[in-house]
N, C-alpha and C positions, 0 to 999 in steps of 0.2 A: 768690272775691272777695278772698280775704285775700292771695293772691299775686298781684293785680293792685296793690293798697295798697304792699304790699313793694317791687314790680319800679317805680312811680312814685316813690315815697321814696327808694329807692337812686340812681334814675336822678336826682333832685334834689339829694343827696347829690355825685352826681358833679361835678355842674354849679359847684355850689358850690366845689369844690375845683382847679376848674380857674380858671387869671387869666381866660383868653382869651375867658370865656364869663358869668367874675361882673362882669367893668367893661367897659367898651370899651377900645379900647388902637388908641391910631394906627398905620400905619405905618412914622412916623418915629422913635416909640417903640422899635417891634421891629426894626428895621434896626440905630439904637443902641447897642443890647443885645447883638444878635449880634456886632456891629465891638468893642465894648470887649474892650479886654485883659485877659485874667486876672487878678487881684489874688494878686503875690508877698508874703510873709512876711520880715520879721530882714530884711537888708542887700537882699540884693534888691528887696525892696517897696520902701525906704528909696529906694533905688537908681531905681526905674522911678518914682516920685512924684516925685523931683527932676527926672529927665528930663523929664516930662509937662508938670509945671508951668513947666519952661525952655521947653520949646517949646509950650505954650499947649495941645494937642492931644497924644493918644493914638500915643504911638509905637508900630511896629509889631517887636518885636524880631527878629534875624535869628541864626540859628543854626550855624555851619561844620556843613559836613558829613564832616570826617573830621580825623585829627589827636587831639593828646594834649586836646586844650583844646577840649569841642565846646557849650560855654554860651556865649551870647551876653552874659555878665557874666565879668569878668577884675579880679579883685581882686588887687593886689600893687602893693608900693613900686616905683615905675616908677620918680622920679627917684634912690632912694636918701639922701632926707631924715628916714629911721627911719621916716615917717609913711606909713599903708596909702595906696592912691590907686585909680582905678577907672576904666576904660572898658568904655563899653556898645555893642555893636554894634545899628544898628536901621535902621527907612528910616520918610519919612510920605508921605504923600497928594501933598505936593511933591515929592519928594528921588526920582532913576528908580533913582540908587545907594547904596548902605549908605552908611550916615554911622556914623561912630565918635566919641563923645562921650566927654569926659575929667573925672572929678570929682574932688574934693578935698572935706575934711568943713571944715564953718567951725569959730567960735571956739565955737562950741553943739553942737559935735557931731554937724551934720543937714550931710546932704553936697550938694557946690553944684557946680556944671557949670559949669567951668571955658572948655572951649572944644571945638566941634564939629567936626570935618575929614569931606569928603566923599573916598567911596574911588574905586575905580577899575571897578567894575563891579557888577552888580545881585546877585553870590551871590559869601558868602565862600566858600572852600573849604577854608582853613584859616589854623589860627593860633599861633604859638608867642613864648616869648619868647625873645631871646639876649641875650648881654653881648659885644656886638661894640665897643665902646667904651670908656677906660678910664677908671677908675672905679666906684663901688655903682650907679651907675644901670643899668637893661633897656631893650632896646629891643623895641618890637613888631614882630615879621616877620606881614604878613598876603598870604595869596596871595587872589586874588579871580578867578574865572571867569566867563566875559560867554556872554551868551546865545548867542553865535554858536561857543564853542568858546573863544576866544581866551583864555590866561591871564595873568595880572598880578600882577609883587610890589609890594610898598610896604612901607619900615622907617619907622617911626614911633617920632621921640625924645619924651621930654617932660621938659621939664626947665623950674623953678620955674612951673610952669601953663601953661607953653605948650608947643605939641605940633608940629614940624614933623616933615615929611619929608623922609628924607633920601637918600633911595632910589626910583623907580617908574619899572617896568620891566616889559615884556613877560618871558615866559620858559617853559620848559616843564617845567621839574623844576631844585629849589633843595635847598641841603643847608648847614645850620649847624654847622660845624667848626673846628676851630682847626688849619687844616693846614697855617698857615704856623711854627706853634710857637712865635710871641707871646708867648703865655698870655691874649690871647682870639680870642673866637670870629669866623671869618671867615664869607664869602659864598659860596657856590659855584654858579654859573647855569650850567644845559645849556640847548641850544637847537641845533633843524636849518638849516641854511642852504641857499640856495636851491638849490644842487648836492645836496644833499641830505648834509652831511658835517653832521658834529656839532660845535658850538661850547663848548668849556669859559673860562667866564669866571672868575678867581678874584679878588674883591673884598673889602679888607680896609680898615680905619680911620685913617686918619694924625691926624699930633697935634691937630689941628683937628676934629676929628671927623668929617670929613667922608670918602664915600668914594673911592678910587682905585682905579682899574683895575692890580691890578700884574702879572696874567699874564692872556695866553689863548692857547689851543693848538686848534686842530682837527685834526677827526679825519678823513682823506681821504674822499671819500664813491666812490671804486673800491673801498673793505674798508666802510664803514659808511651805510645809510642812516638812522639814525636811533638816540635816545638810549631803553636800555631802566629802565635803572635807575642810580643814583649810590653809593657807601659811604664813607665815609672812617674808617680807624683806625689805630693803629700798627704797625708789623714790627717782626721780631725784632732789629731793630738799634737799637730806639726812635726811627725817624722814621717823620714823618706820613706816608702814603699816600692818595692818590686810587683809588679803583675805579670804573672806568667800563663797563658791560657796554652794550654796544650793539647792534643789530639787522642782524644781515646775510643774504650767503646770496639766491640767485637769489629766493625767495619770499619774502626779508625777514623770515621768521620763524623763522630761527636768530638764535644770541648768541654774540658773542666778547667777548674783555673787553680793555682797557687798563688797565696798570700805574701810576700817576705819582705823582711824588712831589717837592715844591715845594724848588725850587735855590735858599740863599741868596744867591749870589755874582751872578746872571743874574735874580733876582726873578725866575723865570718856573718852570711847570711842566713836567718836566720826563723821561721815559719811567724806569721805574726800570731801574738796570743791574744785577741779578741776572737777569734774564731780559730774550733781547732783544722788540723788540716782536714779530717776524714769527713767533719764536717762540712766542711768549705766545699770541698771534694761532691759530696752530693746535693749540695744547693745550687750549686752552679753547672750541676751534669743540664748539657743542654743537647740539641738535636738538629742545630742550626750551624751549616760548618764554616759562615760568612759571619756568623753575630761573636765579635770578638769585643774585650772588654776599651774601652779607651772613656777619655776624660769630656764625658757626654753635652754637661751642660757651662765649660769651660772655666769650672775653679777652681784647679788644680788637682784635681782629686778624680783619681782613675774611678771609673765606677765598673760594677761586675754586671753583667746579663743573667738573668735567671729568669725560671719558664716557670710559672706557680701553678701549682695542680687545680686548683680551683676555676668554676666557670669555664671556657670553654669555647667549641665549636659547634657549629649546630648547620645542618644539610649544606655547606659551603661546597662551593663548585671546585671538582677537583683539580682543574687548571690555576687555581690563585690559592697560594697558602698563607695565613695572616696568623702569627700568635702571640698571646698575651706576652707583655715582658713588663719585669720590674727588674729596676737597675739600682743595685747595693752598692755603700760604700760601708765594709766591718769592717774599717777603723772606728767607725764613730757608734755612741751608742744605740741613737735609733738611725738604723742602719738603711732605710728606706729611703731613696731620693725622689726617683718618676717609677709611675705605671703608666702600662701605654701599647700598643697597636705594632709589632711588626708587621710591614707588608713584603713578603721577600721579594716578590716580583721587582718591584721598584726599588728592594733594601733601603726603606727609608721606615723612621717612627717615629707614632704620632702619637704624642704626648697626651694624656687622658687624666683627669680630676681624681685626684687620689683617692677620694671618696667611696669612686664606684668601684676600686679594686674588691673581686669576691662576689662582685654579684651583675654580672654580664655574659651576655652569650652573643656569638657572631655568627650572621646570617647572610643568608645572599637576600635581596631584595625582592619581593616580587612586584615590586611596584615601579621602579626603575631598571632600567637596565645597565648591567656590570655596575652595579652597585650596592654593597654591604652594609647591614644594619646594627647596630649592637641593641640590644634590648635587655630590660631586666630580668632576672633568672625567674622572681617570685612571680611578678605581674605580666611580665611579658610587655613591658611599656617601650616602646621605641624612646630611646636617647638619644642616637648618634647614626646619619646616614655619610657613609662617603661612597666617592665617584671618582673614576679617572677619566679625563674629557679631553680633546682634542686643546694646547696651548691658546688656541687662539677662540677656544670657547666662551660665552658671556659666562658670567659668576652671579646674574641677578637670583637674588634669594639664595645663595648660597657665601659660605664665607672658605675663601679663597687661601688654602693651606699654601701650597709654590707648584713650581714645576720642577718633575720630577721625568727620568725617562723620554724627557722630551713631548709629557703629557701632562695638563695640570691635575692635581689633586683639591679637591674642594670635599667641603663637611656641610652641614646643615644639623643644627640641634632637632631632637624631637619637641614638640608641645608643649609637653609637660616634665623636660628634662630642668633637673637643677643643678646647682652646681653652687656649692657654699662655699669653697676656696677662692676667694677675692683676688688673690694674685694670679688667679689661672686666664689664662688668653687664650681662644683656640685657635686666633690668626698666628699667634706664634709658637705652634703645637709641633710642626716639622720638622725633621731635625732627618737629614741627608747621612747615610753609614758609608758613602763610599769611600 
């Protein structure tokens, strides 16, 4: 009897502690409830309560999905009047595409919503700021992606409260650099054309602010169908550079790259002449449709991937592909930076003593397991074994490259391996492509 008292008290207990079952509660109630937005804290709260109140109803915030800047709040002096300033990305019940609202704090310090621009499609994708204009003012670069695929920029000034546009355009890969050597930052749009060659637009500011088209160049589409990736940085001569690695190759899934580099005199862009293009063109044909070129060893200087014919593979297991790569910069005269190890599996590479380029071959191990040898081509001398081992594996007698794939990567020299480059370290051989 006394555990039937218990098991009825408890279960009253319960009843009580639940909303749904001590009052009634509408449906309109609990529908309400689920649609309200979070309640943010400090500037952000501050932030979504000005918006809410300007527009009467419960904005819905919208968040980029990739990029340096991934909050849908962007605090920073846009016009460069010392004073902070604010846009919020969001969409409502009206609006099918993101709206971006612009605030300012009034003379009390509580911030006011200045003015709302509608964007150009239902999902940012990303968001950065530049100084393409001259002047302390930023401007907003936002790309936006529409449901169908399609993508869209739009620059966004603002200047004493008001916000136009000054830019909105179709595009499919955009790159903020100062490649025409100004000292600010330019525009740079890829995009495919209907032949299927690739379109480079480079667009910069004149004294109006406003922008101009001052070069474009395409890329034939008999050598390219399509744009892989974009870099821009300086050569060894201290001018700007374009890199354009693009998609070629009967299966369209090789990469060659183009050189360019922006002509004062012809305001146009222009192939660089340390290497000619048809050259460049087959040094860089590669076979790897992830290994794109970017600023490797971080000195401003894009460097190129290229696959050297020499040395080699040797009975490698057909589940793991690893190939040699040396990374060029033809701005400069010797144009060699690193040799070294891609592992695609892991897409990371490991930097290798320039020495031994030309004369190594890559092996599975038979002494170890999942683990690759390089040896010399002549002698057959083991120089170099790696491994991928479980993160939380010991490293005793081996020298511990990182973790990679959520697996560590470790090396172990051979014997009688040397290595006569003094500045080379093989703890800091690693270098992550993702």
């Amino acid at each position: 009897m006394k555990r039937r008292h218990f098991l009825l008290l408890a279960a009253c207990c319960l009843a009580g502690l639940l909303p749904g079952c001590s009052f009634p509660m509408t449906e309109n109630m609990q529908v309400e409830e689920l649609l309200r937005a979070p309640r943010l804290s400090g500037d952000y709260g501050a932030l979504q309560n000005a918006l809410n109140d300007w527009l009467g109803e419960s904005a819905q915030l919208k968040y980029p999905m990739q990029g340096d800047l991934l909050s849908p709040f962007l605090l920073q002096d846009l016009d460069g009047d010392g004073e902070q300033d604010a846009a919020v990305l969001y969409t409502t019940a009206q609006s099918s595409n993101v709206c971006i609202a612009f605030l300012q704090r009034d003379a009390e310090n509580r911030w006011k919503v200045c003015q709302s621009i509608e964007g150009l499609a239902d999902t940012v994708d990303n968001v950065r700021l530049a100084q393409l204009q001259d002047g302390s003012s930023m401007q907003m670069v936002v790309g936006y992606l529409a449901s169908q695929g399609d993508s869209y920029l739009a620059v966004y000034s603002y200047e004493n409260g008001q916000v136009s546009a000054i830019l909105e355009q179709s595009y499919e890969q955009y790159l903020v650099e100062d490649i025409t050597g100004g000292g600010n930052q330019d525009l740079i749009l890829m995009s495919t054309l209907e032949d299927g060659g690739v379109q480079i637009e480079l667009l910069t500011v004149d004294r109006d602010g406003s922008f101009q088209q001052v070069a474009v160049m395409g890329l034939s589409a008999d050598k390219f169908s399509g744009c892989a990736s974009v870099a821009a940085g300086l050569g060894a001569d201290g001018k700007h550079y374009l890199v354009l690695d693009g998609w070629t190759g009967i299966s369209g899934n090789n990469l060659a790259t183009v050189l360019l580099r922006f002509d004062e005199e012809s305001q146009q862009m222009i192939p660089a002449d340390q290497i000619s293009t048809s050259e460049l063109y087959s040094a860089s044909l590669r076979n790897v449709p992830n290994l794109v070129s970017r600023d490797l060893d971080g000195d401003g200087t894009v460097e190129i991937p290229t696959q050297p014919d020499e040395a080699g593979l040797l009975n490698m297991s057909q589940s793991r592909r690893m190939d040699f790569i040396v990374w060029m910069d033809y701005t400069s005269p010797t144009p060699e930076k690193s040799f070294g190890l891609l592992d695609e599996e892991t897409n990371c590479y490991i930097e290798l003593p320039a020495e031994w380029e030309g004369n190594l071959l890559l092996t599975d191990s038979t002494e170890i397991d999942a683990a690759v040898e390089l040896r010399t081509v002549d002698e057959n001398e083991l120089v170099l074994t790696l491994r991928l081992v479980s993160a939380s594996a010991s490293a005793a007698g081996w020298t511990r490259l990182g973790v990679v794939a959520s697996r560590q990567m470790q090396a172990k020299l051979g014997e009688g391996a040397v290595i006569k480059d003094q500045t080379y370290r093989l703890s800091r051989s690693l270098y992550r492509l993702n």
